[in-house]
N, C-alpha and C positions, 0 to 999 in steps of 0.2 A: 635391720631392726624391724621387728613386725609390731604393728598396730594394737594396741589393747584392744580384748575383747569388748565387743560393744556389751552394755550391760542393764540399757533400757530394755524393757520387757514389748513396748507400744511404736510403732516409726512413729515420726516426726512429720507434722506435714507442715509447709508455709502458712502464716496467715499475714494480715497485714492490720487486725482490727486492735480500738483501743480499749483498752480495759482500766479498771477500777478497783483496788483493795481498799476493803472496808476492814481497820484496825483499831477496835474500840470506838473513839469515837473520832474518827479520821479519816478522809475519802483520800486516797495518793493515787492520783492518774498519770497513767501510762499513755502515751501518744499511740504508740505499736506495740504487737506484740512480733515476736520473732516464729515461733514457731508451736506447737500445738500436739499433743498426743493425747491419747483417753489416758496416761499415767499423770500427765501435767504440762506448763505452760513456760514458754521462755519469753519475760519480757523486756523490751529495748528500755535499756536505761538505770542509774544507780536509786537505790532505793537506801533511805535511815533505817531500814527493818535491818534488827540483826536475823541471820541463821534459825532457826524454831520457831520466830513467830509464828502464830496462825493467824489466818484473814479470812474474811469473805471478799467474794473475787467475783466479778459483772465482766463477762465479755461483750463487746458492744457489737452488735451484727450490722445496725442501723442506723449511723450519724442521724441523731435526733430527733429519732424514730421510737417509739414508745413501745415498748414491749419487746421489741427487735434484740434479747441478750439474752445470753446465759448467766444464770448464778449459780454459783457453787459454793465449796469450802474449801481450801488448801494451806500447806503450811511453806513458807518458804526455806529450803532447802541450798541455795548458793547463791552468793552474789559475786561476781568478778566485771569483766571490762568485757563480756559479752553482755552484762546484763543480769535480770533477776530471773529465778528459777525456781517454779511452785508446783509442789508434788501435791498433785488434787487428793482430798481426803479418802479413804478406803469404806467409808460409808455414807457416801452420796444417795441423795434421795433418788429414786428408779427416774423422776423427770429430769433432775440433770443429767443422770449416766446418758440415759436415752437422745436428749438434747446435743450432749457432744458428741455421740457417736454419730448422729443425723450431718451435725455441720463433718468434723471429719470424712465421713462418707462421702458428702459434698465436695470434696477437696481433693481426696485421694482415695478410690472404693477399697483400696486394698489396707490403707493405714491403722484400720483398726483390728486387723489380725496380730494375734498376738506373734511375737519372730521368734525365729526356731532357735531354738535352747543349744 
């Protein structure tokens, strides 16, 4: 039996940082995240979001470090027993695109090349 085609457009790189969705009027923190693409974010642990929500989303770069994060926008997309999973919005301001492809690049120089189709 052969593998389904992979169907992310972005690799995956590790991270280990925690993040923050802002949902109206609600902060839900994430301890870790799992892993990181310029498409979106997998993070450790279940969430009350259903499917479609949208959020604003704080990646923390700096344990209680001021300015040390990413903010962005993204909507949540799956939650199972790996965890939650947030497809970053398709119209990012040019300082977050920029932003995560710095950290990414940081991580993996090649992760942010799109994978061959």
């Amino acid at each position: 039996m052969t593998p389904a085609p992979e169907k992310r457009r972005f690799r995956r790189v590790p991270i280990a940082y925690e993040v923050k969705l802002i949902v109206e009027d609600r902060i839900i923190s994430f301890p870790s995240a799992i892993d990181l693409s310029l498409g979106g974010i997998l993070v450790d642990g279940r969430s009350p979001l259903p499917v479609g929500t949208t959020c604003g989303l704080a990646i923390l770069l700096g344990a209680g470090e001021p300015g040390k994060r990413i903010v962005t926008r993204g909507m949540v997309v799956r939650v199972d027993e790996r965890g939650v999973a947030i497809a970053f919005s398709r119209n990012l301001e040019p300082a977050s695109t920029e932003a995560l492809k710095l950290l990414i690049h940081s991580l993996d120089p090649l992760a942010e090349e799109p994978r061959d189709q």
